[in-house]
N, C-alpha and C positions, 0 to 999 in steps of 0.2 A: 248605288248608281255609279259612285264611282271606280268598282271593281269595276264597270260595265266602259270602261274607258270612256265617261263623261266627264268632261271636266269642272272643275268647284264651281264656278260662274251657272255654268248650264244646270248644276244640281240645283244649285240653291233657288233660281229660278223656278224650276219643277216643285221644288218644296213651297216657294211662295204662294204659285200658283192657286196649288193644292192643300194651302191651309185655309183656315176661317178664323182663328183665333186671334183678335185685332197683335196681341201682343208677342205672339208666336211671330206672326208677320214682321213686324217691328225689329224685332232679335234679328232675324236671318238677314231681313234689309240692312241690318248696320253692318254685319259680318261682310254681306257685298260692299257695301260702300267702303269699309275697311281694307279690304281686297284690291279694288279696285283704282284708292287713292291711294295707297299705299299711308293711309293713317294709323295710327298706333289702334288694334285690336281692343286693349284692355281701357283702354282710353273710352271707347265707344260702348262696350260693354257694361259699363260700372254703372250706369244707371237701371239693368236688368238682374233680377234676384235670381242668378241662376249659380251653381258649382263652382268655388272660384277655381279649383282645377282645369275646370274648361277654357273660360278665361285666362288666365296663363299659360297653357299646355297651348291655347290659339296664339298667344302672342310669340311666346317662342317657337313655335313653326311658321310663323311670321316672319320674324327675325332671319330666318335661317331660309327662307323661300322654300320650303318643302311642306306646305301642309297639305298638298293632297295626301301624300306617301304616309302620311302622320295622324287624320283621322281614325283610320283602324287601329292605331295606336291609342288612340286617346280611348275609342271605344273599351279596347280590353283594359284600361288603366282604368276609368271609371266603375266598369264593372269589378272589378279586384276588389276598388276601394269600397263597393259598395258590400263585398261579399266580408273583408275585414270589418267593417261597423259591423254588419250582421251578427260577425261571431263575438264580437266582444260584446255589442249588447247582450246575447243571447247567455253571455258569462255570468255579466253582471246582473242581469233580470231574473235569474234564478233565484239566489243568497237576498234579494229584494225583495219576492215573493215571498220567499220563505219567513224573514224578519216582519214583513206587513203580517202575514197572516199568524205568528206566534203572537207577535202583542196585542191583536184583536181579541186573539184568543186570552192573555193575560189580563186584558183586562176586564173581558169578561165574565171570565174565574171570579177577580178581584170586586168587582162590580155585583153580579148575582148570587153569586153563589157560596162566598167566604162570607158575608155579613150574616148568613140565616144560622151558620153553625156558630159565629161569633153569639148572638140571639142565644142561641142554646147555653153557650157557656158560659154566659156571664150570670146567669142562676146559680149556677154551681160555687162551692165554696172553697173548692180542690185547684190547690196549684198547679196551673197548667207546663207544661216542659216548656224546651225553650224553643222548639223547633214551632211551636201552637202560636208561644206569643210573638216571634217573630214575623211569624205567617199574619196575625192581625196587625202586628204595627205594618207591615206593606201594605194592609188592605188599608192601613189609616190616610197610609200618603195618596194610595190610590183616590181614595173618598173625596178628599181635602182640597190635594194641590196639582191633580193630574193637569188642569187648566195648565196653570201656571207651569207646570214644568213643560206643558206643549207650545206657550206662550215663549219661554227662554229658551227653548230647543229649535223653534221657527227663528228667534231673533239672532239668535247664535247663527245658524246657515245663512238668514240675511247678511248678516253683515263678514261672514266668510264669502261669501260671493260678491261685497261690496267692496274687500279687500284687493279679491282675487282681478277686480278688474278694475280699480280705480291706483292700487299700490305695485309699482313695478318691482319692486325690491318682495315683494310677497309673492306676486306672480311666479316670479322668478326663483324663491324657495320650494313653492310648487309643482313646478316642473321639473328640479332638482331632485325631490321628494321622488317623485312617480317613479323614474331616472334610476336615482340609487339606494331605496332605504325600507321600501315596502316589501315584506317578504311575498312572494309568489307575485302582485301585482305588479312589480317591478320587472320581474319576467316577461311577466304577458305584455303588459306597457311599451319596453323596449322590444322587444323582439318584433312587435307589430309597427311601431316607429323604423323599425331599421330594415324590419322585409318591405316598406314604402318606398324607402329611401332605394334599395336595391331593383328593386321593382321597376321603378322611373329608369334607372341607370342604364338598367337591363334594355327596355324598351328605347330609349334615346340612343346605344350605342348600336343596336338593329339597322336602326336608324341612320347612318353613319356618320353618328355627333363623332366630335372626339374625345377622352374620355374626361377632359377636365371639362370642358364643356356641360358633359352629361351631367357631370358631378355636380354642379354647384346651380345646374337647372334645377336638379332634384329637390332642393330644398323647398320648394313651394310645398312638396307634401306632408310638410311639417310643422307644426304649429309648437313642438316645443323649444322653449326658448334658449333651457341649456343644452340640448342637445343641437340647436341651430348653431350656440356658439360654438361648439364642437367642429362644425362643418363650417365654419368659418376660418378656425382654426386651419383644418386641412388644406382648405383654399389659399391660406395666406402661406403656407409650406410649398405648396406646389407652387404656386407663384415665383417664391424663393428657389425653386430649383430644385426641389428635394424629392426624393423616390415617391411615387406610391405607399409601396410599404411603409417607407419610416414615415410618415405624415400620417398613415393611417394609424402605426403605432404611435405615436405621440399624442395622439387626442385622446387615446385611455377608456377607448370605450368598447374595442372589438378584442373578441379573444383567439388565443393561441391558432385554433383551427382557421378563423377565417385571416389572419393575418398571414398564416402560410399560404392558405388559396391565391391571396393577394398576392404577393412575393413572388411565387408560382408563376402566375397567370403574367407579372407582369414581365420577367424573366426569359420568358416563351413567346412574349407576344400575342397571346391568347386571352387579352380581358374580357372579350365576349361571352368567354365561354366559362372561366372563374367567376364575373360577376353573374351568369345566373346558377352556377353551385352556389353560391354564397345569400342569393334570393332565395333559392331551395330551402335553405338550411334555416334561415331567420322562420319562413313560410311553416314551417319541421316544427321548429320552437314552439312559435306562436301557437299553433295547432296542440301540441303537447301540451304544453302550459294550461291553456283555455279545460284540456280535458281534466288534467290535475286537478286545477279549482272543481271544478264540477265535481267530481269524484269524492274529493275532502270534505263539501260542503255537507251533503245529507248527511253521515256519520256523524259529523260535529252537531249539526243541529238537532239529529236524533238524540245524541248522545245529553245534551243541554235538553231537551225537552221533555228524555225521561225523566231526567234527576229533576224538576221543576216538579213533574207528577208526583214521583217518589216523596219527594219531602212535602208536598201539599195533600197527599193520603197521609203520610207520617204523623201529620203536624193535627191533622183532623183526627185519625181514627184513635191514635195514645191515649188523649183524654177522654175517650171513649171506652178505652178497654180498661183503663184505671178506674172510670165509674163504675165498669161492669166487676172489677175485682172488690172495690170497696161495696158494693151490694152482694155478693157472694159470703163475705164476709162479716 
């Protein structure tokens, strides 16, 4: 509607109109009212369960008198973000499935099917190898204390979750974690943290923020907390007067290539067009990264759940074929 040179007032109206949803209703009448009174947006928002990107990304077009120009923006920004969750769950749901359905499988190997040949072999008077008896002490713990160890493995996530949100000083090791220490995770982690970041930038200087502006709006799209400090960091350099580039350098978190794009772009006068090579390139990563995991994951699991076979035929057929040599004999 509003490509159609309708303006936000008249839209919103057409959309009230033509909703039935008491709460639908509700949302868009405050956005008016907001509009209208020139009342703070997020203000009147927070009591509706919706994007808190929306919610901000409305206030700062608020802020700035331009939200008509800035809905289509907001449009392709939530779509992004929603196509970023996509791919990272889509990472992580895989190496999830695969972990779920090996230890169902585990244990009910361990469960059915190792007790009947244990049955078998404890008749026998013949020293089992070690590969036999070690297969039965895991069927023992399996038998015993699988409870118990799903009982300390739930309580253990409980309270790493209880950590994670009740202890700042934890939180905050974990966001640091994801940040700088997890191999391949750490890739995909950042790289999808910083093509957001560039993403907002890209779209806000379109726009015609300027570009510190852009910069330290962006940070709504970020929920990590050392990475936030980071971008706090930069804000308080540019504040101070200092380039681009050296505040980018300084926060120690962008490499060689994008820091010259930076340098570059800012040199020429052209940030527009550096920060979206620089979205490109995070977007590049991310994408790369995400296919890496995936790729790594089958082999490795394959590779872990033949040898699992391997040594549970090993472990069963030995004392088998040792009974068959001493009956030969």
């Amino acid at each position: 509607m509003l490509q159609s040179n309708i303006n936000i007032s008249d839209a919103l109206n057409i959309l009230i109109k033509n909703k039935k949803d008491k709460n639908t209703i509700e949302f868009l009448e405050s956005i008016k009212y907001s509009l209208s009174s020139a009342k703070p947006i997020d203000e009147n928002l927070k009591d509706f369960k919706i994007n808190y990107l929306i919610s901000a990304f409305l206030k700062i077009s608020q802020d700035n008198g331009n939200i008509t120009s800035n809905i289509k923006a907001m449009t392709f920004l939530l779509n992004e973000n929603y196509e970023i969750k996509k791919s990272f769950i889509r990472a992580i749901s895989y190496p999830l499935i695969l972990i779920f359905s090996f230890l169902l499988s585990l244990i009910s190997i361990f469960t059915f099917v190792i007790p009947k040949f244990e049955m078998i072999f404890s008749q026998s008077t013949q020293e089992l190898p070690i590969a036999t008896k070690i297969l039965f002490k895991t069927q023992y713990v399996f038998e015993n204390y699988l409870l118990l160890i799903f009982i300390i493995l739930c309580s253990f996530i409980l309270f790493f979750i209880f950590l994670y949100r009740k202890n700042d000083s934890f939180n905050y090791f974990i966001h640091k974690l994801l940040i700088a220490k997890i191999f391949l995770i750490k890739d995909i982690y950042l790289n999808m943290q910083l093509y957001k970041l560039f993403l907002m930038i890209d779209i806000m200087l379109k726009s015609n923020y300027e570009f510190h502006k852009a910069f330290i709006s962006s940070k709504i799209l970020l929920k990590n907390k050392y990475l936030l400090d980071k971008i706090y960091l930069i804000d308080n350099l540019l504040q101070n007067g200092k380039s681009i580039n050296d505040s980018f350098y300084k926060s120690q978190i962008f490499d060689d290539i994008v820091l010259n794009l930076i340098n570059t772009a800012e040199v020429s006068n052209s940030l527009s067009v550096g920060i979206n090579e620089i979205k490109k390139i995070y977007k590049n990563r991310f994408d790369d990264k995400i296919s890496l995991l995936i790729s790594l994951i089958q082999p490795i699991f394959l590779i872990v759940i033949m040898s699992l076979i391997l040594w549970i035929v090993l472990a069963i057929f030995m004392p088998i074929w040792d009974m068959g040599n001493m009956i030969k004999v």
